[in-house]
C-alpha positions in Angstrom: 120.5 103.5 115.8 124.0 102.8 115.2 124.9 100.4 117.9 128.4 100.0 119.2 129.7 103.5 117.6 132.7 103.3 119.6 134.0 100.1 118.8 134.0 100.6 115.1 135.2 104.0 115.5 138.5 102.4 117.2 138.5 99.9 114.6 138.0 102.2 111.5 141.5 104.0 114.1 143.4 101.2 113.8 142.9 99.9 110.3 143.8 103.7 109.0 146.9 103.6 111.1 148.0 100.7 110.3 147.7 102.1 106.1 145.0 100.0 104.9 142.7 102.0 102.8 139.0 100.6 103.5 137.7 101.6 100.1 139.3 103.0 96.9 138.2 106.0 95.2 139.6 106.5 91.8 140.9 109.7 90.7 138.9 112.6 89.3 140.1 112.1 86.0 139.3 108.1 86.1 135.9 108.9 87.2 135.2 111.6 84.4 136.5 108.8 82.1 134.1 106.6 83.4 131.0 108.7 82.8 132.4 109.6 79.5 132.7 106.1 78.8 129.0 105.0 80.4 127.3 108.2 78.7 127.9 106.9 75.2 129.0 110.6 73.7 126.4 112.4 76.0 128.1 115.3 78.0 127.6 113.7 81.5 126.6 116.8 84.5 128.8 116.0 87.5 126.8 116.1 91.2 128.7 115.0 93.8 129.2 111.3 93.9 126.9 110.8 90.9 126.4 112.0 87.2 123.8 112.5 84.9 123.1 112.5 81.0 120.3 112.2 78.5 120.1 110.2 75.8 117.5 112.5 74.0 114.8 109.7 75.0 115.8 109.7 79.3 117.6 111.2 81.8 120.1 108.7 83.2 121.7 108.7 86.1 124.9 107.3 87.2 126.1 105.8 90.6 128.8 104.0 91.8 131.9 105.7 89.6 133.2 107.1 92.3 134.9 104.0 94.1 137.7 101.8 92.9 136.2 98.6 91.2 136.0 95.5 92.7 137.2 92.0 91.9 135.2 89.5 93.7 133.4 88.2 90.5 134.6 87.3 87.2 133.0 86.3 84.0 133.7 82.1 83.7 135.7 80.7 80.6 133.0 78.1 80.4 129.8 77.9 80.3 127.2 74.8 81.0 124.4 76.3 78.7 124.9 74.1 75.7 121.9 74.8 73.5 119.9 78.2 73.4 118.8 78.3 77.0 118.5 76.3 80.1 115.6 77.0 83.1 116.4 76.3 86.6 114.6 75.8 89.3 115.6 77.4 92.2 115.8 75.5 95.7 115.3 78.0 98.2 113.7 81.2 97.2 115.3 83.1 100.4 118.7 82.6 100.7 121.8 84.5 101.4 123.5 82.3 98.3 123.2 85.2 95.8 122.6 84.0 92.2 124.7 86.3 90.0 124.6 86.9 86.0 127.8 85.3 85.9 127.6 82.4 88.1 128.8 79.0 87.2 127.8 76.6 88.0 124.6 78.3 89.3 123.9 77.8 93.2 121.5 77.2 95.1 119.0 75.2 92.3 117.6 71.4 92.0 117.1 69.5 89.0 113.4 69.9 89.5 111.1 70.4 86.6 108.2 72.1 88.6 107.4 74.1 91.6 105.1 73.2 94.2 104.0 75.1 97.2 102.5 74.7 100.4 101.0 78.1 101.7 97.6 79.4 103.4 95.2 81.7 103.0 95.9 85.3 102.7 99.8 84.3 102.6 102.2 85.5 100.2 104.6 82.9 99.3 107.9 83.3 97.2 109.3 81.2 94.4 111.9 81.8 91.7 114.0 80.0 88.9 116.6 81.0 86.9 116.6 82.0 83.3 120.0 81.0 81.5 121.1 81.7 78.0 123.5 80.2 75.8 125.7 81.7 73.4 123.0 84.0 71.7 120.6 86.4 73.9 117.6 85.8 74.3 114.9 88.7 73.1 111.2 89.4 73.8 111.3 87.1 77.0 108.1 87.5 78.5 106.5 85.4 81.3 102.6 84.3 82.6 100.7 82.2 84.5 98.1 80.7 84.1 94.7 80.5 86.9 95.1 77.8 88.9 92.9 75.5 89.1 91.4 73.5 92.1 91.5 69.8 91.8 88.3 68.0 90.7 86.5 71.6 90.9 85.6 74.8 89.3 87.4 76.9 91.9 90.6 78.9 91.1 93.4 81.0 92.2 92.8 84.2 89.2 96.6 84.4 87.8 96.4 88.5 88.6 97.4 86.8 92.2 100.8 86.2 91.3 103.5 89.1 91.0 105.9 88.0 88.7 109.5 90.5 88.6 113.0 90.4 87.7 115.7 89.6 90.4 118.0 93.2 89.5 121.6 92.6 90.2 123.5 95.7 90.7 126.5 97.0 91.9 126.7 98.8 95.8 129.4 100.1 98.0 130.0 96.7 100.1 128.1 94.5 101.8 127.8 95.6 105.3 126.3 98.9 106.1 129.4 100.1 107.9 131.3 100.8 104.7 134.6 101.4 106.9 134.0 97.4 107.3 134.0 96.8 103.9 136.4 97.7 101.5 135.0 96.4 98.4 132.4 96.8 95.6 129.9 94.7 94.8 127.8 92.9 92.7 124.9 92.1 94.7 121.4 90.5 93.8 118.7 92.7 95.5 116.1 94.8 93.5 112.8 92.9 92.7 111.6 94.9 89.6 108.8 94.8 86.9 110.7 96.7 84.4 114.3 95.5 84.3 115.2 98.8 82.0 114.4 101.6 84.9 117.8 100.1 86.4 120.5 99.4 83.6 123.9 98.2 84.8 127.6 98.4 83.6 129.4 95.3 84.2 133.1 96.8 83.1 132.8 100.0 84.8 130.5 98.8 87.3 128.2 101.4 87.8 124.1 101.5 87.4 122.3 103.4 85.7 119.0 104.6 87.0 116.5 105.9 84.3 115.0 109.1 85.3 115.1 109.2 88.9 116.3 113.0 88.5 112.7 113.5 87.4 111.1 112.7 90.3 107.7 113.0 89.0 108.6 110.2 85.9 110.3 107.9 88.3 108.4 104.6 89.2 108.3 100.9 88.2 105.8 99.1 85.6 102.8 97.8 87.5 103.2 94.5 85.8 106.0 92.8 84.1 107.9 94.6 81.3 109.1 92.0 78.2 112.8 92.4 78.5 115.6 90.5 77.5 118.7 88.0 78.6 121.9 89.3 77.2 124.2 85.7 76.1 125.7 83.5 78.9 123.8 85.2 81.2 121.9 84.1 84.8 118.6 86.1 84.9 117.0 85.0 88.0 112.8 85.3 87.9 110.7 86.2 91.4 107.4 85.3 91.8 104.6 86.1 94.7 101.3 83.7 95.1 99.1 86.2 96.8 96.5 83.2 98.2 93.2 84.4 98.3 91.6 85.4 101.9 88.4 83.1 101.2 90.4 80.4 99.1 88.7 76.7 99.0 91.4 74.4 100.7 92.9 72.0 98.0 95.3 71.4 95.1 95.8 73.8 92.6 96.9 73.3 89.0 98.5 75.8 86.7 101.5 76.6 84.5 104.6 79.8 84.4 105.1 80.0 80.7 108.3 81.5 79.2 108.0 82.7 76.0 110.8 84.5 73.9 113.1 84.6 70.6 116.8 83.6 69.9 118.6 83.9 66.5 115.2 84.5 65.1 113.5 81.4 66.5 110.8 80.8 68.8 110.9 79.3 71.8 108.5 78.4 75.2 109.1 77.0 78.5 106.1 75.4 80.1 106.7 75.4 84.2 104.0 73.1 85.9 103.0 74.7 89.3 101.2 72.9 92.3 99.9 75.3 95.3 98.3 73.8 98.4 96.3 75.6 100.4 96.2 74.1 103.4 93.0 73.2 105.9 94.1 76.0 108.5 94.4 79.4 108.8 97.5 81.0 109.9 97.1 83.0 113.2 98.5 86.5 113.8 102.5 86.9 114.2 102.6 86.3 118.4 104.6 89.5 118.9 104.7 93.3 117.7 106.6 92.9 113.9 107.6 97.1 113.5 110.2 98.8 111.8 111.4 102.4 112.6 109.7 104.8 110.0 111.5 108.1 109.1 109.7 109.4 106.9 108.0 113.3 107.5 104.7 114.1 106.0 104.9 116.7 102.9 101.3 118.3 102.2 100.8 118.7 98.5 100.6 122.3 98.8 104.1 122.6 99.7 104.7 121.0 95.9 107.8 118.7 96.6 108.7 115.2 95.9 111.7 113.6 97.4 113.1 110.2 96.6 114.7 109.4 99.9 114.0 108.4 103.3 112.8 111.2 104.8 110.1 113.4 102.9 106.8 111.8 101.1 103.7 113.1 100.0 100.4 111.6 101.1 100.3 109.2 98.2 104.1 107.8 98.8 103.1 107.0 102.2 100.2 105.5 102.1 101.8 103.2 99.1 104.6 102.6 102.2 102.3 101.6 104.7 100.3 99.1 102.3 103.4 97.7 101.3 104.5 97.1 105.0 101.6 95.7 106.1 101.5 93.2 103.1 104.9 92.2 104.3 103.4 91.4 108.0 104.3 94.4 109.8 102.0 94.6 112.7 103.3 98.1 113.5 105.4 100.7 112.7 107.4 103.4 115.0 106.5 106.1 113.4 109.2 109.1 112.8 107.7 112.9 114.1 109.4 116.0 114.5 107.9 117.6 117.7 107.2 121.6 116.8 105.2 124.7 118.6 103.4 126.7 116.3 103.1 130.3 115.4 101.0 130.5 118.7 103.4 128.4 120.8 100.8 125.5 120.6 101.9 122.0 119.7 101.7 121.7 116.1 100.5 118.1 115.2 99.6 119.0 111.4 102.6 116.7 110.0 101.7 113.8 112.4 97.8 114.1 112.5 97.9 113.2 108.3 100.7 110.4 108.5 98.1 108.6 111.1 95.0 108.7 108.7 97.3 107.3 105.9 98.3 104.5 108.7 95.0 103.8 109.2 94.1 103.4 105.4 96.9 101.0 104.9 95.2 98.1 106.9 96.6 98.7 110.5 94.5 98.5 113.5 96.5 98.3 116.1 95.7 100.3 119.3 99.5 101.1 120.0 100.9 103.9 119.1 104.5 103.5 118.7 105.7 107.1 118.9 109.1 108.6 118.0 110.6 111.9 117.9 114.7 111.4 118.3 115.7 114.5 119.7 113.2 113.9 122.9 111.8 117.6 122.2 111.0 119.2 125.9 112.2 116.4 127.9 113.9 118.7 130.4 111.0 121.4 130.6 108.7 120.0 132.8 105.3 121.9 131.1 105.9 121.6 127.4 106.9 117.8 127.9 103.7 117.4 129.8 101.9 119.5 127.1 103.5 117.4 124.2 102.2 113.8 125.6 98.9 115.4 126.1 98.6 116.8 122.6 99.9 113.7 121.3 98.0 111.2 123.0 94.8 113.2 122.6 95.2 112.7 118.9 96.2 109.3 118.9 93.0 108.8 120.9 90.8 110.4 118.2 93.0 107.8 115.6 91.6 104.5 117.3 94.9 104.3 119.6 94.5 103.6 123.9 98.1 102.3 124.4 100.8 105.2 124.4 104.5 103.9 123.8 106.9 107.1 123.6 110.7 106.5 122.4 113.6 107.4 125.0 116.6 108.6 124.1 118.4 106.1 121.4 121.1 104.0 122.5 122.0 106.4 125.0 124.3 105.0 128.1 123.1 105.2 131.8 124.5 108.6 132.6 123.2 110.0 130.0 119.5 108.7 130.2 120.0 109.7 134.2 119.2 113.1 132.6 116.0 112.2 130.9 114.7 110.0 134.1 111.8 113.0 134.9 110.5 113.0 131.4 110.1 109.3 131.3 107.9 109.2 134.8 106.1 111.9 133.0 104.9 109.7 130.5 103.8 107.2 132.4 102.1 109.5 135.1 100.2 110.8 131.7 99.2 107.4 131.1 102.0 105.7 128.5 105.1 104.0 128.4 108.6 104.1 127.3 110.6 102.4 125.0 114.0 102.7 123.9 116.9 101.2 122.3 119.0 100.7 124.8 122.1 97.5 125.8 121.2 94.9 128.8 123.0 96.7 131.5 121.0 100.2 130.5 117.4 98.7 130.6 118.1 96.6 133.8 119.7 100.3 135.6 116.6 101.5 134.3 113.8 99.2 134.8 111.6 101.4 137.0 111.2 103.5 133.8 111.6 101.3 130.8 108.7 99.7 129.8 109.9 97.9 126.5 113.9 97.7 125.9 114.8 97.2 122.0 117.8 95.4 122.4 120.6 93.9 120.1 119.9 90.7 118.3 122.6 89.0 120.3 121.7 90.4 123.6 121.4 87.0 126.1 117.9 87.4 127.6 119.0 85.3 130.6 118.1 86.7 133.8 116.8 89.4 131.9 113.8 90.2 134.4 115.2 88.1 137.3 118.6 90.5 138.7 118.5 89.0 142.2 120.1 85.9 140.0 123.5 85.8 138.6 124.3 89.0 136.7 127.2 87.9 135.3 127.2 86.9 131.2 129.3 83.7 130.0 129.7 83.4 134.0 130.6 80.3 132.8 133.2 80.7 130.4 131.7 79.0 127.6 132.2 81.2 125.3 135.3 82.4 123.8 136.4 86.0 123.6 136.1 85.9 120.1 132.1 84.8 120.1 129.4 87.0 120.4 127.9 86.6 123.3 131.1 86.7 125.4 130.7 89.4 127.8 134.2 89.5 129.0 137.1 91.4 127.7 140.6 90.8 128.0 143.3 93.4 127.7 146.2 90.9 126.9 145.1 87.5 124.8 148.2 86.3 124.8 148.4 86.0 128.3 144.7 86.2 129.7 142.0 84.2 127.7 138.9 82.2 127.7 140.6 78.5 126.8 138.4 75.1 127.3 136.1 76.5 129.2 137.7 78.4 131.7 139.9 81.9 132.3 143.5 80.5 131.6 146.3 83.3 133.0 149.6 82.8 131.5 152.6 84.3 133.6 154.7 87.0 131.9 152.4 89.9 131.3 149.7 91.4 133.3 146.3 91.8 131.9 142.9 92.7 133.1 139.6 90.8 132.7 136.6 93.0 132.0 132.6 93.2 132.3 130.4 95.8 132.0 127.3 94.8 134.2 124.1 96.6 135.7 125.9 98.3 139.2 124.1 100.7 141.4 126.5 103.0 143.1 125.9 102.1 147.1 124.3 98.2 146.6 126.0 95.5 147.9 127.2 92.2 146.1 128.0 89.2 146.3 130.9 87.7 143.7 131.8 83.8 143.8 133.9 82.2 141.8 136.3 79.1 140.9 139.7 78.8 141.1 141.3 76.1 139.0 144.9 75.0 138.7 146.6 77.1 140.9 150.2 77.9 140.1 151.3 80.9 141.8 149.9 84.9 142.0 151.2 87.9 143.3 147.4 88.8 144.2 144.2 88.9 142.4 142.5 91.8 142.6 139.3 93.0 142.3 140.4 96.6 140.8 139.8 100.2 141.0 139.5 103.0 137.8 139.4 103.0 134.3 135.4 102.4 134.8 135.7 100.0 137.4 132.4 99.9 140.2 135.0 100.1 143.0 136.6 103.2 143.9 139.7 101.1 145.6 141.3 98.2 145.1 139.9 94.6 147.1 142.3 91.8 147.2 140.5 88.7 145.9 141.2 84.9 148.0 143.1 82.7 145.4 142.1 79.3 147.4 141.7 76.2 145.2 137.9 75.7 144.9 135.0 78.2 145.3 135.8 81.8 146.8 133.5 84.4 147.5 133.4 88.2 148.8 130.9 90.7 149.6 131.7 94.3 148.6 130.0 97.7 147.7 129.7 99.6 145.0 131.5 102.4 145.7 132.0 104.0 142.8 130.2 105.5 139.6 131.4 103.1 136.9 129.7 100.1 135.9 132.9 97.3 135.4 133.7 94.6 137.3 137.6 94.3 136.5 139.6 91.2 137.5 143.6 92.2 137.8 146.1 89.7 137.1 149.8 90.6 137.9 152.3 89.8 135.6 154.2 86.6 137.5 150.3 84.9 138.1 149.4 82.0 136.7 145.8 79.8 137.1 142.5 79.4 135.7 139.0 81.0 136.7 136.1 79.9 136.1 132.2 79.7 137.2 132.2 84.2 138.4 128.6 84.8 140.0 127.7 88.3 140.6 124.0 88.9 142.7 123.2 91.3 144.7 123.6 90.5 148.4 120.1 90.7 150.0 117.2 89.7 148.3 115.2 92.4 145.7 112.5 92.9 144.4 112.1 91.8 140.9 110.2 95.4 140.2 108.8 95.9 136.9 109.5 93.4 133.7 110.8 94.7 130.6 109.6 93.8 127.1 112.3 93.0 125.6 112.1 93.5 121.9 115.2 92.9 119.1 116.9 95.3 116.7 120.3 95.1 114.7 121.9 92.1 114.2 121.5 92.7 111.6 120.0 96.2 111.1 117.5 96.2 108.3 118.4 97.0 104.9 121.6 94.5 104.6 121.3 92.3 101.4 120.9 88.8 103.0 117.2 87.7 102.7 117.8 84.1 104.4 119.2 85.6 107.9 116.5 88.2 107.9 114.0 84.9 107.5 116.5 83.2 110.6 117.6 85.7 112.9 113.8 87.8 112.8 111.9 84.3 112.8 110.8 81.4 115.0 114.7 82.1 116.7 113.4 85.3 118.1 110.7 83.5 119.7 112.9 80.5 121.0 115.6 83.3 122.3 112.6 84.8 124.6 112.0 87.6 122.0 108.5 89.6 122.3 108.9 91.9 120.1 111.0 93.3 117.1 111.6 97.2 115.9 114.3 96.8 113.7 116.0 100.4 112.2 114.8 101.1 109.5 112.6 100.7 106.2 114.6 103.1 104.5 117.2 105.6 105.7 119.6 108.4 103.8 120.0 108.9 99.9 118.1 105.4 99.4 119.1 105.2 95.8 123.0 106.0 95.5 125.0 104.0 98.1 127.9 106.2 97.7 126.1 109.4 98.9 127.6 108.8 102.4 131.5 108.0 103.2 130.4 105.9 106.6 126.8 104.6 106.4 125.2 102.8 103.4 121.6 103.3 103.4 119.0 101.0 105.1 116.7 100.2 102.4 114.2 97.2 102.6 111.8 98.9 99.8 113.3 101.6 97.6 111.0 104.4 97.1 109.9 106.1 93.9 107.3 109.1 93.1 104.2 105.8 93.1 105.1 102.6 94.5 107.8 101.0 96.7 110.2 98.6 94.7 110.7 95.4 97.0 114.2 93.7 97.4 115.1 90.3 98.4 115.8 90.7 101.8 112.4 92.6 102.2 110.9 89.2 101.1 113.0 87.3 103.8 111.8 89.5 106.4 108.1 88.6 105.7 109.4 84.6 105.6 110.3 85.4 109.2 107.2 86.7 110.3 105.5 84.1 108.7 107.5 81.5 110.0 106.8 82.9 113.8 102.8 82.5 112.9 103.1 79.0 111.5 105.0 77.9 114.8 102.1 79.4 117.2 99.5 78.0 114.6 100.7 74.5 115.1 101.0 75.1 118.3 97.3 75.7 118.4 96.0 73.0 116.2 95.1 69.6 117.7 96.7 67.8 114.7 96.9 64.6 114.8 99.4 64.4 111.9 102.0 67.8 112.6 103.4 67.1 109.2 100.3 68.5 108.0 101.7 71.9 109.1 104.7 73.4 106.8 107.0 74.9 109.3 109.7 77.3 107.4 
């Protein structure tokens, strides 16, 4: 799932050429001096891009040495604290405004006293402040809350509803998963944690420290919060989950967070008043399929392994997985197999049949079975491929499943999914349907066989399902060159670029105008379009090669006003290529591209989002925006977003290209939740309060809390 590969491969080209190192690494000696350092005296063992040491109590493990340190944060010269401590409350739980250990003034927070919440039953709904010491730390800190109480009655919310944890700020590789597009460390706010000692961190050689994950076995958070403590002029942002009851009495609830904890041997407590409403309604189902890609791989106990990345999990792991994804609204999950024959050359379902049960366990029900093997095992063999959907839609039927959806080929390009066409009418003459990640141009070539097209975040869904209309993207112009959603390219800016609204051609340089569109080699088309100022040309052409759908050259009318031609595609490439001549100069505007009889719409594709960004990124409040109600309003039916954990989950420098995606990082028990885990579920949520109000014949909408 690595969309647009080939763009940032040429940029990752040019940025090396032009001798700007994307990320430092120090030398071998700097980093031995840094584990030296961070081991306190311990003789560290050396593995790769990590190191590890015991302290005679743990086994610690270090990460992050290995790259040059960054200097996006410093400690400030002044701090606002005056007295021992300071509490604040924080404005919006999900954010992308990171609240850091050093910040200063501290972001995103209100002068508020209290928090109050507006939620429903069986939601889960975040809040946070922001612990601050002064010049002394702050020792013993522990926090509670009380039951809540229901106004004017006996009824309560039991305080063992709320998950209170630590917001862990630690240091990763960058900020995008792409490291070649990020060249710096970071401290970044992400890891929502019971016990703020299983991750220790090392502001001057910024590295973490992660306490016996070489273990395996002895690697897991508390289940409950840990009494830790705030080191002095230090941020310490708290995180807490109200976990409303399913058969909670509508109302106002009552309680307190109390902070308790010791500084230059005095005694101190914080009393937070908290207010919850539970509102009158009940919150509907998300209105479209909420999934993320799974990779994990069965491991029965027999085989006696534990692994601490993406890929394997025993039975328990899982199953802790699964809850924890459907307690953060999943409705499904694309679930990861690895298509084998057995000993007797029958399919071998005994790592897939197990992962299902544990799925069912977890609280799903759905009746779609989002299947995924990457490598398309057997698509070109006409028996075992029909043999495989069989076998795997026989057990899926004995799981509670009756709709089939089998992934395609990822992100593949038309030529290449040209290959797998058989396969895919295969699965639906066996009775189940395909879907894919795929761009626009792919799924709308391939309609007849896509059923559900997983398609970038910024893909424009207009005249997705309707190709007899224009095919054209930022027809228009606009949108600049430089905005997604574009579609053009130019080869020469400086003389050929999107300006005010309309293609301006300087004279002095040839250039070409470029989009890649949906063509069928031997349709027709019909292309209008507007020409503007006219100053002079040479000849605009419609032109041949370097992709183009033409296999020769068609001279194109240059007439003030609206022009038009029919032509054919001719040849096997998929760009329509404007050619501007070196002495032209006018503007373009208003390019329609349809196909010049009428068509049959044929089948609709589902389209569903991915990337945009790909899960795992550290910014909780564009997961809540871009994966929220703005799916919906951007025609969005679905999301499948990649992935819930990928790679070496726990050491972001195990890889020189890709970070890991990691929205819940795993340990031998329980998933550890970040923040952007808990803006992906303020999404989802978000989508089921807009088609709840939808639903409701309020007479007063402001009853209804829309995030």
């Amino acid at each position: 799932m690595r969309y647009f590969k080939s763009v940032i491969v040429i940029i990752f080209i040019v940025i090396f050429l032009s001798g700007d190192i994307l990320w430092g690494a120090p030398s071998e000696s700097q980093i031995s001096e840094i584990y030296t350092a961070v081991s306190g005296g311990n003789p560290p063992n050396i593995d790769g891009t990590k190191a590890t040491f015991s302290d005679g109590v743990h086994i610690w493990t270090i990460f992050g040495a290995v790259q040059d340190k960054g200097d996006l944060y410093n400690r400030p010269t002044n701090w606002s604290v005056s007295g021992e401590y300071d509490v604040k409350i924080v404005e919006e739980a999900v954010s992308d405004t990171m609240i850091l250990p050093f910040s200063e003034p501290v972001p995103n927070v209100n002068s508020s006293k209290s928090i109050t919440l507006k939620t429903c039953r069986g939601e889960y709904e975040p809040a946070s402040f922001v612990l601050r010491s002064g010049t002394s730390k702050l020792t013993n800190v522990t926090i509670t809350v009380s039951d809540l109480m229901l106004q004017g009655s006996a009824a309560k919310i039991d305080s063992v509803n709320v998950d209170i944890r630590i917001v862990k700020c630690w240091f990763q590789a960058g900020v995008s998963i792409d490291r070649r597009r990020d060249n710096k460390k970071r401290l970044i706010s992400e890891l929502l944690l019971h016990d703020n000692d299983l991750v220790k961190v090392d502001y001057e050689n910024q590295v973490n420290l992660v306490r016996d994950i070489s273990t395996k076995t002895n690697f897991f958070d508390s289940e409950s919060l840990v009494p830790f403590e705030v080191p002095e002029k230090f941020n310490q942002q708290i995180w807490l989950t109200f976990k409303i009851p399913a058969d909670a009495t509508s109302g106002k609830y009552y309680g307190n967070i109390s902070v308790k904890f010791t500084s230059n041997s005095k005694q101190y407590k914080k009393v937070i008043p908290v207010t919850v409403v539970v509102n009158k309604f009940d919150l509907l189902p998300p209105p479209i399929e909420c999934a993320l890609f799974y990779l994990a791989r069965y491991i029965p106990a027999s085989a006696n392994y534990l692994s601490l990345g993406a890929r394997g999990k025993t039975a328990a792991q899982m199953l802790a997985e699964f809850q924890d994804m459907k307690a953060h609204g999943l409705t499904n999950v694309a679930i990861d197999h690895e298509y084998k024959l057995d000993g007797t050359g029958k399919p071998d379902l005994s790592k897939l049949s197990p992962v299902l049960d544990l799925y069912r366990e977890a609280g799903f029900s759905s009746k779609r079975f989002l299947y995924v093997d990457w490598n398309v095992t057997y698509y070109n063999n006409t028996t075992r491929y029909k043999e495989k959907l069989s076998s795997i839609f026989s057990l899926g039927q004995k799981k509670g499943f009756n709709e089939f959806y089998v992934y395609g080929k990822d992100e593949a390009s038309y030529d290449e999914l040209l290959s797998y066409r058989d396969a895919f009418n295969k699965v639906h003459q066996s009775g189940g349907k395909n879907f894919m990640a795929c761009n626009r141009n792919v799924a709308i070539l391939m309609r007849e066989v896509i059923d559900v097209a997983i398609l970038p975040r910024d893909t424009s869904l207009e005249n997705f399902n309707t190709p007899d209309e224009n095919l054209i993207i930022n027809g228009d112009m606009s949108v600049g060159l430089e905005d997604a959603g574009a579609g053009w390219i130019s080869t020469n800016r400086a003389f050929l670029d999107i300006e005010n609204g309309k293609v301006n051609k300087l004279s002095g340089e040839y250039g070409y105008l470029v989009q890649q569109l949906p063509f069928e080699k031997g349709k027709s088309y019909l292309l209008e379009y507007d020409i503007g100022s006219l100053v002079k040309t040479t000849g605009f052409i419609l032109a041949a090669g370097g992709g183009s759908c033409v296999a020769s050259d068609i001279l194109l009318a240059t007439q003030p006003g609206k022009n038009s031609v029919i032509f054919t595609s001719d040849a096997d490439g998929s760009s329509l290529r404007f050619a501007f001549g070196s002495a032209d100069q006018f503007e373009l505007d208003n390019v329609v591209l349809k196909e010049s009889s009428a068509v049959s719409i044929g089948a609709q594709i589902v389209p569903w989002a991915y990337n945009g960004p790909q899960a795992g990124k550290e910014v909780p409040g564009t997961y809540q925006d871009r994966f929220g109600v703005s799916l919906l309003e951007d025609g969005y039916r679905g999301e499948c977003n990649y992935a819930y954990q990928s790679g070496d989950c726990w050491n972001d420098w195990a890889d020189d290209t890709w970070r890991p995606h990691v929205m819940a990082y795993p340990t031998a028990v329980k998933p550890i939740p970040t923040l952007q885990w808990e803006g992906w579920r303020e999404g989802i949520d978000a989508m089921r309060y807009n088609v709840t109000q939808v639903s409701l014949p309020l007479s007063n909408p402001k009853n209804l809390r829309v995030k």
